[in-house]
VEXDO-874169 format. One record per residue (C-alpha): x, y, z; residue number from 1; residue in one letter. Coordinates in steps of 0.5 Angstrom, whole numbers, always signed. Example, Ala and Ser with C-alpha at 12.3 -4.5 7.8 and 13.67 -1.06 7.14 Angstrom:
% residues 2
((+25,-9,+16),1,'A')
((+27,-2,+14),2,'S')
***
This chain:
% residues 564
((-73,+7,+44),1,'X')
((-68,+7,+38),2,'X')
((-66,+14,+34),3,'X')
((-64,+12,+27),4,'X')
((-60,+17,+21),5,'X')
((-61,+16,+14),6,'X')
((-56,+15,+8),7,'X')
((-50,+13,+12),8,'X')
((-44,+9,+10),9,'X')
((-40,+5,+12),10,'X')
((-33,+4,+12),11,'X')
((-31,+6,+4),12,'X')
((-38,+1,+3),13,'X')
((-41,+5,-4),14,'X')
((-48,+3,-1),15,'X')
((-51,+7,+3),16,'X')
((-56,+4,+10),17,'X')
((-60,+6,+16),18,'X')
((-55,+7,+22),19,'X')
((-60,+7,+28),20,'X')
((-58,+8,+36),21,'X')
((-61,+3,+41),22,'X')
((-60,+2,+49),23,'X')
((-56,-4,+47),24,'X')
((-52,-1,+42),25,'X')
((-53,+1,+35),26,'X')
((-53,-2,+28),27,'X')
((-52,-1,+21),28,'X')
((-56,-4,+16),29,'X')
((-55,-4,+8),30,'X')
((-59,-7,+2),31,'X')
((-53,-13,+3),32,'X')
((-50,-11,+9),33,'X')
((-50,-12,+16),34,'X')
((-46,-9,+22),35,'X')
((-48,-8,+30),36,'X')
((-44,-6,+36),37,'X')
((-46,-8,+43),38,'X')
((-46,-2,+47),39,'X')
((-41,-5,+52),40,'X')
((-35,-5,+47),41,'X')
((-36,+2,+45),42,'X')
((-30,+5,+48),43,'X')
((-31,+13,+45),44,'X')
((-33,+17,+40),45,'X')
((-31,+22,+36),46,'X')
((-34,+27,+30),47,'X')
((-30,+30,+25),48,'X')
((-31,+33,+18),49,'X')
((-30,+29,+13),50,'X')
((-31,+27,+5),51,'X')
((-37,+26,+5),52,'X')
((-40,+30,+10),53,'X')
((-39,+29,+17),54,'X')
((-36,+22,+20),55,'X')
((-39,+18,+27),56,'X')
((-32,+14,+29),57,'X')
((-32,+9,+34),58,'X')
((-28,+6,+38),59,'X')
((-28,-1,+41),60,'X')
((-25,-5,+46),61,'X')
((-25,-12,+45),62,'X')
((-21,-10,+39),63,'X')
((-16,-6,+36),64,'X')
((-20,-3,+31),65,'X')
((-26,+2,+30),66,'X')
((-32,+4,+25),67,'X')
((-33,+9,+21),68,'X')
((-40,+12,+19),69,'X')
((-40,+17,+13),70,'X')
((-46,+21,+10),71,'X')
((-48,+25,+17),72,'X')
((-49,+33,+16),73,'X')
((-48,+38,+21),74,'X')
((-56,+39,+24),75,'X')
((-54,+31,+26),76,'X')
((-49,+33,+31),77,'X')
((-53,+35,+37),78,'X')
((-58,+29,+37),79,'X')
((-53,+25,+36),80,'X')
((-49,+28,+42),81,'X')
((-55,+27,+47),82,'X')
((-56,+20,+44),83,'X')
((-49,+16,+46),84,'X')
((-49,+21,+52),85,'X')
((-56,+18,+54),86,'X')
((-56,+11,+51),87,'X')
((-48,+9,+52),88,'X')
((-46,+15,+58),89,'X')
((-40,+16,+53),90,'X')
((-39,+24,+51),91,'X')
((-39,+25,+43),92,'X')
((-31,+29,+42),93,'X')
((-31,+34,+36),94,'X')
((-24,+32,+32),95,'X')
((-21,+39,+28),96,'X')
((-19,+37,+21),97,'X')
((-14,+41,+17),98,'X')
((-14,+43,+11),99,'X')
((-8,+46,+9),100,'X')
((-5,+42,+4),101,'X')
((+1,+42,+8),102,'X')
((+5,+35,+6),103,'X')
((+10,+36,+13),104,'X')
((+8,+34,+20),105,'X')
((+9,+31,+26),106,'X')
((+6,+23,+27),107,'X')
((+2,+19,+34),108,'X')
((-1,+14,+35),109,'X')
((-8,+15,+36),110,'X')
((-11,+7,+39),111,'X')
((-10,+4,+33),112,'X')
((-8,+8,+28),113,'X')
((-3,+12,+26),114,'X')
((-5,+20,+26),115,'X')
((-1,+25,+22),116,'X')
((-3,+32,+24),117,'X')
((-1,+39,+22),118,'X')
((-1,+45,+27),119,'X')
((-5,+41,+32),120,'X')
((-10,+39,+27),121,'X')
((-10,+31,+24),122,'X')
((-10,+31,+18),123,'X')
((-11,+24,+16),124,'X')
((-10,+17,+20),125,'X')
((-8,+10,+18),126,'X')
((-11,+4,+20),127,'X')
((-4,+1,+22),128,'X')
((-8,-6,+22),129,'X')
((-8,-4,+15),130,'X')
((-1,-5,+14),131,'X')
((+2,-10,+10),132,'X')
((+9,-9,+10),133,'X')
((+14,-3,+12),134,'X')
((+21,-2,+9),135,'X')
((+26,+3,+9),136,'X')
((+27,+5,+2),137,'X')
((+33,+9,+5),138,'X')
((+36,+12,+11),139,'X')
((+32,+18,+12),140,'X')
((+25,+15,+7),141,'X')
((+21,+10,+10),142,'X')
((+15,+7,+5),143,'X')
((+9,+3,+8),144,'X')
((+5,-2,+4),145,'X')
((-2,-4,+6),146,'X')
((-7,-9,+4),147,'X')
((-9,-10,-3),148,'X')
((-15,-8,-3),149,'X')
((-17,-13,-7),150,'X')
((-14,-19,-4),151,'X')
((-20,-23,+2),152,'X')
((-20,-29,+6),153,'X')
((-27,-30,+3),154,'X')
((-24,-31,-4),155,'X')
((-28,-26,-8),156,'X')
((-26,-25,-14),157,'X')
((-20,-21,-17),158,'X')
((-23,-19,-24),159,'X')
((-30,-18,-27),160,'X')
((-36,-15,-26),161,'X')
((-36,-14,-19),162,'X')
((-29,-12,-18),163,'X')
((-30,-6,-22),164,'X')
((-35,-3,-18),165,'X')
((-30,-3,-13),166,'X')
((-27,+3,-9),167,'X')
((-20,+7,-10),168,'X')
((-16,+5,-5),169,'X')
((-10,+7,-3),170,'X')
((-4,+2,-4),171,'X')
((+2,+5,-2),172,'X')
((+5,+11,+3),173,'X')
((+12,+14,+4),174,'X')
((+15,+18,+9),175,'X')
((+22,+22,+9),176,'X')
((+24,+23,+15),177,'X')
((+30,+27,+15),178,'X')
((+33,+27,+22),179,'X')
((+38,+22,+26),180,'X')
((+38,+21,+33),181,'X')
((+43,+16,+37),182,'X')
((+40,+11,+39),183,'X')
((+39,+12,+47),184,'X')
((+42,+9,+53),185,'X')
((+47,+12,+59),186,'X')
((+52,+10,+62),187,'X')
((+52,+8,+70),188,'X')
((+57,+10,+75),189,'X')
((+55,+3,+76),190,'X')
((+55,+1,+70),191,'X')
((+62,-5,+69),192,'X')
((+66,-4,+64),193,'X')
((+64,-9,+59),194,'X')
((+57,-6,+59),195,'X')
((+60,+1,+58),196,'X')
((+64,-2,+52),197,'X')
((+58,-4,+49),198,'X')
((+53,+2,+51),199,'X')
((+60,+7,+48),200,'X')
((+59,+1,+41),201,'X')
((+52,+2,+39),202,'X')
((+52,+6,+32),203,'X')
((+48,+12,+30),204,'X')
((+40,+11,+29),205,'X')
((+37,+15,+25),206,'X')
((+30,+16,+26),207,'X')
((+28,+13,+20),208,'X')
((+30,+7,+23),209,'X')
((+25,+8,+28),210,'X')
((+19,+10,+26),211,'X')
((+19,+3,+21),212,'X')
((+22,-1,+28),213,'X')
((+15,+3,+31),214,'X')
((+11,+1,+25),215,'X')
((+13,-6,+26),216,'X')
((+11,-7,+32),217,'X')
((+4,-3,+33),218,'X')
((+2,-7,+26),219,'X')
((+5,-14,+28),220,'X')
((+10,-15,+23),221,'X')
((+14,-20,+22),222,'X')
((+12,-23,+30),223,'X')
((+11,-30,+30),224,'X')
((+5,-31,+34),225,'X')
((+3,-37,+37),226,'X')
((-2,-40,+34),227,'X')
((+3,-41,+27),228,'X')
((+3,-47,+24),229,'X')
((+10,-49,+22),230,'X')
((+16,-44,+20),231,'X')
((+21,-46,+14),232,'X')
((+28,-42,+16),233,'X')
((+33,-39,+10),234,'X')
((+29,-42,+5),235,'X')
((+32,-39,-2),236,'X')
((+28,-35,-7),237,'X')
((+31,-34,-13),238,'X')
((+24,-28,-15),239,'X')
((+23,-24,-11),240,'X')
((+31,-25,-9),241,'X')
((+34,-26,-3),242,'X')
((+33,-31,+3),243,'X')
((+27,-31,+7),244,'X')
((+24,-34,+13),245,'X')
((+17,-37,+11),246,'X')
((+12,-37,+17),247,'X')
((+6,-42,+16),248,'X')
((-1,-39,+20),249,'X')
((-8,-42,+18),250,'X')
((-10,-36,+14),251,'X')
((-5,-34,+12),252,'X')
((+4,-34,+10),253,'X')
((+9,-29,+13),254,'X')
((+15,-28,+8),255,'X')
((+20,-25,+13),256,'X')
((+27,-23,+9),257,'X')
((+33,-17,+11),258,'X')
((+30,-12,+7),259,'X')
((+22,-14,+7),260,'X')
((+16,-17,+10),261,'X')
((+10,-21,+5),262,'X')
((+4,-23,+9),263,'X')
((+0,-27,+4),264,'X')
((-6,-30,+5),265,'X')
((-9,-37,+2),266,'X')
((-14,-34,-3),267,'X')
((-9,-31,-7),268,'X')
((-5,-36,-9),269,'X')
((-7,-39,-15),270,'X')
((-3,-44,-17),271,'X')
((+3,-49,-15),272,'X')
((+9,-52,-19),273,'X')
((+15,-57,-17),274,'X')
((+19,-56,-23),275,'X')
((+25,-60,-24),276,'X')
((+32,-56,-27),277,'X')
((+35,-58,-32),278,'X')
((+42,-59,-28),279,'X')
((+38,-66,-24),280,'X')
((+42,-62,-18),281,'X')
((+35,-56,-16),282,'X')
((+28,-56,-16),283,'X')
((+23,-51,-17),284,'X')
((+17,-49,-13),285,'X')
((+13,-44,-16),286,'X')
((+7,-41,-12),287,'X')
((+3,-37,-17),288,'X')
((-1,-30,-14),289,'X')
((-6,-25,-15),290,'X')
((-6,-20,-13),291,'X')
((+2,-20,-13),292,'X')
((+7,-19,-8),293,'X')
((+9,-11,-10),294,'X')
((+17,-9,-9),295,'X')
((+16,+0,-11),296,'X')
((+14,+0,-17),297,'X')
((+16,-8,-19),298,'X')
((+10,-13,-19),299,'X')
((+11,-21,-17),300,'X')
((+6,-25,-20),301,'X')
((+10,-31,-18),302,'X')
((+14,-33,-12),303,'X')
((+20,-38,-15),304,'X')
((+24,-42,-9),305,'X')
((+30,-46,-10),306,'X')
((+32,-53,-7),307,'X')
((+37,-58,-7),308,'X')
((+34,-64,-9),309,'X')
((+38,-68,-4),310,'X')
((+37,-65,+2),311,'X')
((+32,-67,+7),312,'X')
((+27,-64,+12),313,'X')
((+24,-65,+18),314,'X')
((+18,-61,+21),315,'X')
((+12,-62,+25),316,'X')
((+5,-58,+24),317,'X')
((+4,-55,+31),318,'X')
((-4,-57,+31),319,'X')
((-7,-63,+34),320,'X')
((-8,-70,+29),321,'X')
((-16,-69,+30),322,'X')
((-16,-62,+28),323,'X')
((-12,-63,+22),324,'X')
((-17,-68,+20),325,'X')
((-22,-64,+21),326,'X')
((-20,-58,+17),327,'X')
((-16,-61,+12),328,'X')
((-17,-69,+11),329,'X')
((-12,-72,+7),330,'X')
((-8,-67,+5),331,'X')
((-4,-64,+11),332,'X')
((+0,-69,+16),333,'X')
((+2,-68,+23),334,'X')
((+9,-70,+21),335,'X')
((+14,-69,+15),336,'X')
((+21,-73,+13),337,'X')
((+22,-72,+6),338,'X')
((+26,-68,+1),339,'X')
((+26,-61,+2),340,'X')
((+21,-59,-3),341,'X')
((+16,-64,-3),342,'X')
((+16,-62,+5),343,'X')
((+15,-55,+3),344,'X')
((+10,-56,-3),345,'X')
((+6,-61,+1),346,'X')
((+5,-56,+6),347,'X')
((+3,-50,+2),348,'X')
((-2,-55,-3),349,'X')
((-5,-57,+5),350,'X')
((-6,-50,+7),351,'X')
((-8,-47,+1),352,'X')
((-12,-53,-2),353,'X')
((-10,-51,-9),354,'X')
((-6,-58,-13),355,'X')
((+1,-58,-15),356,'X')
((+3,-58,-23),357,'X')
((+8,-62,-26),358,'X')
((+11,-64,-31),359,'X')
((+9,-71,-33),360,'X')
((+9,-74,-40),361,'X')
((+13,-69,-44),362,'X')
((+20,-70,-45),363,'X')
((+25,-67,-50),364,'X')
((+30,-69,-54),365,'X')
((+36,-70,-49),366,'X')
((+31,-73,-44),367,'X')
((+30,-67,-40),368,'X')
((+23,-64,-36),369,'X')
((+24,-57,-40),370,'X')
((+27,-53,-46),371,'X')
((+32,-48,-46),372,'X')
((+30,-42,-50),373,'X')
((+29,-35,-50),374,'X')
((+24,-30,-49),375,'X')
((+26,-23,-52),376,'X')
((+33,-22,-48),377,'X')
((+31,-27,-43),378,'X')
((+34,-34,-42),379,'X')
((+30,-40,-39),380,'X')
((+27,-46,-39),381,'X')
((+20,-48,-43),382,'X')
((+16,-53,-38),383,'X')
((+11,-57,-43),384,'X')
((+5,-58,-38),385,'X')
((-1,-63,-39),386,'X')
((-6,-56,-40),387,'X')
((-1,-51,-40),388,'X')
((+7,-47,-43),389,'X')
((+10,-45,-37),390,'X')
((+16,-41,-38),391,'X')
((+21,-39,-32),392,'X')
((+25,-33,-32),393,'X')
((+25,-28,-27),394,'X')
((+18,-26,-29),395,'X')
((+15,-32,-31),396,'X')
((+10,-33,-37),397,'X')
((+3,-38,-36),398,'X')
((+0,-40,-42),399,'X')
((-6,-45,-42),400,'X')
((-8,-50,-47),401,'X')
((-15,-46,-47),402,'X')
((-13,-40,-49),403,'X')
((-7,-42,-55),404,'X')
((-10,-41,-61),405,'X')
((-5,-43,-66),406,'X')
((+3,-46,-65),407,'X')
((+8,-44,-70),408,'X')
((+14,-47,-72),409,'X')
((+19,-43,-77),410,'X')
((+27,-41,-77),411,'X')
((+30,-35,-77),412,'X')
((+32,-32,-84),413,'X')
((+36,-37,-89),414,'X')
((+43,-37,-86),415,'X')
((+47,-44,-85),416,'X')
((+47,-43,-77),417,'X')
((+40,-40,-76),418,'X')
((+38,-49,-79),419,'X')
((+40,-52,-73),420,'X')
((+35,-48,-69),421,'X')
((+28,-44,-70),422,'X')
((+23,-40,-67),423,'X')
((+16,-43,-63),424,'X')
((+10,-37,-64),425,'X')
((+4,-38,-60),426,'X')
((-1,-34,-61),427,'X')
((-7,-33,-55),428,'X')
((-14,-32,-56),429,'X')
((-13,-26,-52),430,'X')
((-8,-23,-58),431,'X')
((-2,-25,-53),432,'X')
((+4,-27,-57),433,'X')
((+9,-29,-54),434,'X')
((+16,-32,-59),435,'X')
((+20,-37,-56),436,'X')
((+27,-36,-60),437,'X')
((+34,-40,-61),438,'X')
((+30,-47,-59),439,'X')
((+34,-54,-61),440,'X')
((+33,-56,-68),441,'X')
((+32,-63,-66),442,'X')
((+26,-61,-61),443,'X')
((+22,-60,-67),444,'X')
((+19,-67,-67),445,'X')
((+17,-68,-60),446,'X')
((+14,-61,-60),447,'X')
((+10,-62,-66),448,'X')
((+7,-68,-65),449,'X')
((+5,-66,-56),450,'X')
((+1,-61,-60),451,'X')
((-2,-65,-65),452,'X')
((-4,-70,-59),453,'X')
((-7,-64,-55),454,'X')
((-10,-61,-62),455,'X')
((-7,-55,-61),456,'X')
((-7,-52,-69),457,'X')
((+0,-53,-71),458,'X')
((+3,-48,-77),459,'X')
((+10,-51,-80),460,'X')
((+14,-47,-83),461,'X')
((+21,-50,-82),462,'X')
((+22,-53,-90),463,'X')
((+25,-59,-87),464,'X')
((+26,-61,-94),465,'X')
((+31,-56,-95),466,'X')
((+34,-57,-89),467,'X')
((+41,-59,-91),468,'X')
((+41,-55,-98),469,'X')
((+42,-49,-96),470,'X')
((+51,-50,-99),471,'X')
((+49,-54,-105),472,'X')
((+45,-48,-107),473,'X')
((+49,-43,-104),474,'X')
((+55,-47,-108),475,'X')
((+52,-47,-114),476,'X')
((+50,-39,-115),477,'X')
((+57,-38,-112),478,'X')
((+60,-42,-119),479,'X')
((+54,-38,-123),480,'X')
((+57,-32,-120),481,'X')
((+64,-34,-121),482,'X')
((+62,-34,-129),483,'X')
((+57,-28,-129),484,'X')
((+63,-24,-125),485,'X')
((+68,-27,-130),486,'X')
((+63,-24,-137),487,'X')
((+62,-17,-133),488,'X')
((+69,-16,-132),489,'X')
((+72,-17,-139),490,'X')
((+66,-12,-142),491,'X')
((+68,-7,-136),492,'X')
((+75,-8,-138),493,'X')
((+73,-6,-146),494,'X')
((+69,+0,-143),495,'X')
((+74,+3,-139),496,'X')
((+79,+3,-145),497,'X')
((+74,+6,-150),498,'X')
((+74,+12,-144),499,'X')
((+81,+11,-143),500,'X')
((+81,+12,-150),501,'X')
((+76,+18,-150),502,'X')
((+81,+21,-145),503,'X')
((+86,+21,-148),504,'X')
((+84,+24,-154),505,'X')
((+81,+30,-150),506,'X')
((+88,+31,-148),507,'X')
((+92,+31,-154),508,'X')
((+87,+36,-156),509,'X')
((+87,+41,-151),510,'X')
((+96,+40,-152),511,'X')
((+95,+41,-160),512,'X')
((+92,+49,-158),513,'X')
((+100,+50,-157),514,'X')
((+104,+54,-161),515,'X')
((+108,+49,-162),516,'X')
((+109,+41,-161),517,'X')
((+112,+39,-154),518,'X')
((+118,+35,-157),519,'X')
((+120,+41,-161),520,'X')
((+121,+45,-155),521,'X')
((+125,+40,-151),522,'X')
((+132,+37,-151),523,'X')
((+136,+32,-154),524,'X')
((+135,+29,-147),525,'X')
((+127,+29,-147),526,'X')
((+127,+26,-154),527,'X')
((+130,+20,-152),528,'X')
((+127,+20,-146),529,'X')
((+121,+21,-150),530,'X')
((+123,+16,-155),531,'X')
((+125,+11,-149),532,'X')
((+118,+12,-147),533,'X')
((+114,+11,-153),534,'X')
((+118,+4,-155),535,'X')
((+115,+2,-147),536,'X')
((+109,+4,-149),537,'X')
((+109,+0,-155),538,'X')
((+111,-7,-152),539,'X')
((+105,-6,-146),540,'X')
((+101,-4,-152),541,'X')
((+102,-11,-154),542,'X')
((+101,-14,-147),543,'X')
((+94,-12,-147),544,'X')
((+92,-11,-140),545,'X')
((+97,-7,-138),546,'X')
((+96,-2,-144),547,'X')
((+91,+2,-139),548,'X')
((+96,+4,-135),549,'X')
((+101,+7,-140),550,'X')
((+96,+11,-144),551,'X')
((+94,+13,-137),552,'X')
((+103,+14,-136),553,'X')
((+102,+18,-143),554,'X')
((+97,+21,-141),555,'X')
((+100,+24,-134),556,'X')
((+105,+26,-138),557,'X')
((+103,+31,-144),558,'X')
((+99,+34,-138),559,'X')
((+105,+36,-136),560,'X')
((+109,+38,-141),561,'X')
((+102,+43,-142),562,'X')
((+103,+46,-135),563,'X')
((+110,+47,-136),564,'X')
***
C-alpha cells in the first residue's frame, strides 16, 4: 500500500516528481532524479506554508540534515497527517510562518538549522551545514558566507547551458547585533587568588562575538577533524593577505586565518603555478579558482602563496601507503622532505589532480623567468608560459595561447625616454584587451621571436630603424627653427616700428588740436630739457633698435605735456 502526491519539489530542484509514502519509507522520483528516506531515519515532520505552496520538512536521525518537499497544497494535509501518523507513528507538526516583513528578531537553533523568528513565528531558517564561513564584519555585525551554489564535489560545470538554468541562491547573510554582554564567569569563595585574577581579567564580549563563536561551532568551522590529511601551519599569502593555516581533507582545503575561514573543495580548483620571483630569494604558489573565495563584495579567483626558496619542510600524509596507492597512485607520497614549496605544491597537485605549470623555456633579457611591467596603475611580473601569459599582481591576469588573437609592440609617443621602453597590446578573441606597459626595450627581441615560434600574429610598430634618430632630427629642426625664429624676429621687429610709427603720428595729431605748441608755453628750463631730450633722441635713433624705445619715451611725454 503506498500513498503518492503529485507535482512535488525537492529541495530547490526546478523539477518537479512524484513523492510516494510506504510502510518502509518514502520517496521522491523526478524524470533525472531519485531520492528515498528509510522510515527508520525519520525522526519528525513538520508542515509549514511556504513559496510554493505548502512544504513536508523532514528530519533525519542518522544525519545532521533534513528534506524538504515543496508543491503541496492545502487539501493534502489531512491525508498526509493519517499517512506518517499510520506508516512511520510520527505526528505531522504544523510550523506558523510569519509574515510580517519585520527585518529584526531573535535566532535558535532548531536540529540543524538556525531559525530566525519574529513574534513567536519562524520567519526563515538557515541550514547551518550550509555555512561556508562566519566573520565578524564589526563589533556588533556578523556576516555568514554559504557555499557557492555553483560549486560541487561531483565537478559540474561552472559556465554554459546547464549552469544557466540554475536556481537563484542566496550567497551571503548579515546580522547586526547591537548588544554587548560580559563574558560569564563567577568568582568562588573557593576560588584561590590566581583564579580570581584571572576570572576579574577577562574583557567585555559582545554578543557578536558570541553568535559567530556559536556559528563556528554548530557549523563545524575551522575544526580539525580526524580524518585530515596534513596541515601546513603560518603559511604566507600575499591574496587574500594574511597568514593562514591550510588543512588538507580528502574532499576538500580549510583555509583558517585570524579573521576568515575558507572551505574550498577540489573541483574548484582550476589550475596550479610555481613561479619563481625575480628576486632568486621567493617562489610563488599560484592556485587558481572557480568559483573564487569571496571577502564582502571583493572576489579571488587566484590564491597566491609565498616561500623562501631555502626553506625546507617535513610532512607526512595521515593515510596508509596502500590507500594512497590506491586512490591517488604516483601522485601523492606518504612522506615529504623538500623545499617548502615543492611540498606544498606536491601535495595540492596529488589531491586536486590538477598539474603543475612553470615556466620553462622562455628567459628574458637579464636571464629571469619573468618581465617587470605594469598593468594600468598595477606593477607585476609577466610569466611567459609554454600555453599561456600570466601576469601576477594582486588580481592576477591568465591569458591563454588559444585565445590571443594578435601581439602588438608599439612605444609611447616620440619622446627620447619613452625608446627605451614599449608597450605590449594583447588582443583576445573574446574582445579582451589587456596593455602591458613601461617593458624594457631590449625584451622586444626575446618576446618577438617566442610569439613567432608559438604562431602568435605579431604586429610591430617600434620603428627600430629610427631608434636613436630621435636627437639628430630634433637637432636639425632646432637649428631650422633657430633660423626661421631669426627671420620672424627682424620682420616683427620692422612691423612694430611701422605701429610705433603710426602710434606715434595719432599722437602728435591729437597734441596739434591745442591752441598753442607745448614748447611754447613752457620754460626756459623745459627747452632745454626738451632739447637735451631731442639730441638723446637722435643719437638712439642712430642706434636702431633701441629707437623703439625712445619714440615710446617721446611719446609718453607729449602725452603728458597734453594732460597738463
Amino acid at each position: 500500500m503506498s500513498v503518492d502526491f503529485d507535482k512535488i519539489f525537492h529541495e530547490l530542484n526546478p523539477t518537479p516528481g512524484i513523492l510516494r509514502l510506504q510502510q518502509g519509507g518514502l520517496g521522491w522520483k523526478s524524470a533525472d532524479n531519485l531520492v528515498t528516506i528509510a522510515a527508520d531515519d525519520i525522526s519528525y515532520m513538520q508542515w509549514m506554508r511556504v513559496a510554493r505552496n505548502f512544504q513536508l520538512k523532514i528530519g533525519l536521525k542518522s544525519e545532521k540534515e533534513r528534506q524538504t518537499f515543496d508543491g503541496l497544497v492545502r487539501d493534502d494535509y489531512e491525508r498526509l497527517s493519517k499517512t506518517v501518523k499510520e506508516f512511520y507513528g510520527v505526528t505531522l507538526e504544523t510550523r506558523e510562518i510569519s509574515f510580517r516583513g519585520w527585518n529584526w528578531g531573535r535566532t535558535e537553533y532548531r536540529g540543524s538549522d538556525l531559525s530566525f523568528q519574529v513574534s513567536g513565528r519562524t520567519m526563515f531558517e538557515i541550514p547551518v551545514q550550509k555555512i561556508a564561513n562566519s566573520n565578524i564584519a564589526s563589533k556588533t555585525e556578523v556576516s555568514l558566507e554559504f557555499i557557492d551554489p555553483t560549486a560541487s564535489a561531483q565537478g559540474e560545470p561552472t559556465s554554459g547551458p546547464s549552469s544557466s538554468r540554475r536556481a537563484d541562491e542566496l550567497v551571503e547573510m548579515r546580522f547586526y547585533i547591537p548588544n554587548s554582554s560580559k563574558a560569564r564567569g563567577f568568582i568562588g569563595d573557593n576560588d584561590d587568588d590566581d583564579s580570581k585574577s584571572q576570572k576579574s581579567d577577562q574583557e567585555e564580549q559582545s554578543v557578536a562575538q558570541l553568535f559567530h563563536d556559536q556559528i563556528k561551532d554548530k557549523a563545524e568551522i575551522g575544526k580539525v577533524s580526524g580524518d585530515g590529511l596534513v596541515v601546513f601551519n603560518d603559511i604566507l599569502v600575499v591574496t587574500p593577505r594574511g597568514r593562514y593555516e591550510i588543512d588538507m581533507y580528502p574532499t576538500f582545503i580549510r583555509l583558517r586565518g585570524k579573521t576568515y575561514d575558507y572551505k574550498i573543495l577540489y573541483s574548484s580548483i582550476k589550475r596550479l603555478f610555481v613561479l619563481p620571483k625575480t628576486d632568486d630569494m621567493h617562489v610563488l604558489l599560484v592556485v587558481g579558482l572557480d568559483p573564487p573565495i569571496r571577502q564582502g563584495q571583493t572576489r579571488y579567483p587566484y590564491i597566491t602563496m609565498q616561500f623562501p626558496n631555502n626553506e625546507e619542510l617535513d610532512a607526512t600524509i595521515n593515510m596508509e601507503e596502500s590507500e594512497i596507492q590506491e586512490k591517488y597512485g604516483d601522485r601523492l607520497q606518504k612522506h615529504y622532505d623538500a623545499p617548502a614549496y615543492q611540498v606544498v605544491a606536491q601535495v595540492f597537485r596529488g589531491l586536486s589532480g590538477k598539474d603543475i605549470t612553470t615556466p620553462k623555456t622562455f628567459k628574458s633579457f637579464s636571464n629571469q623567468p619573468a618581465i617587470k611591467c605594469n598593468v594600468k596603475a598595477n606593477q607585476g611580473d609577466l610569466y611567459v608560459m609554454e600555453k599561456s601569459l600570466f601576469f601576477v599582481t594582486k588580481q592576477p591576469i591568465y591569458i591563454p595561447f588559444s585565445d590571443i588573437q594578435s601581439a602588438q609592440f608599439a612605444r609611447v609617443g616620440g619622446a627620447i625616454s619613452s625608446s627605451r621602453t614599449f608597450d605590449l597590446r594583447i588582443v583576445q578573441k573574446s574582445g579582451t584587451e589587456n596593455v602591458f606597459s613601461g617593458i624594457n626595450r631590449e625584451e622586444h627581441e626575446p618576446l618577438e621571436e617566442f610569439f613567432t615560434n608559438k604562431k602568435i600574429k605579431t604586429k610591430n610598430n617600434l620603428n627600430e630603424d629610427l631608434i636613436g634618430a630621435p636627437i639628430q632630427i630634433q637637432e636639425e629642426s632646432d637649428s631650422e627653427m633657430d633660423e626661421d625664429d631669426k627671420r620672424a624676429s627682424k620682420a616683427n621687429v620692422g612691423q612694430r616700428d611701422e605701429d610705433d610709427e603710426s602710434e606715434e603720428d595719432e599722437d602728435f595729431e591729437a597734441s596739434s588740436s591745442d591752441e598753442g605748441s607745448p614748447s611754447e608755453a613752457s620754460s626756459d628750463e623745459e627747452e632745454d630739457d626738451d632739447g637735451d631730450k631731442k639730441m638723446s633722441k637722435k643719437s638712439k635713433d642712430s642706434e636702431g633698435p633701441p629707437k623703439k624705445k625712445a619714440r615710446k619715451e617721446k611719446s609718453d611725454e607729449v602725452v603728458q605735456m597734453d594732460s597738463d
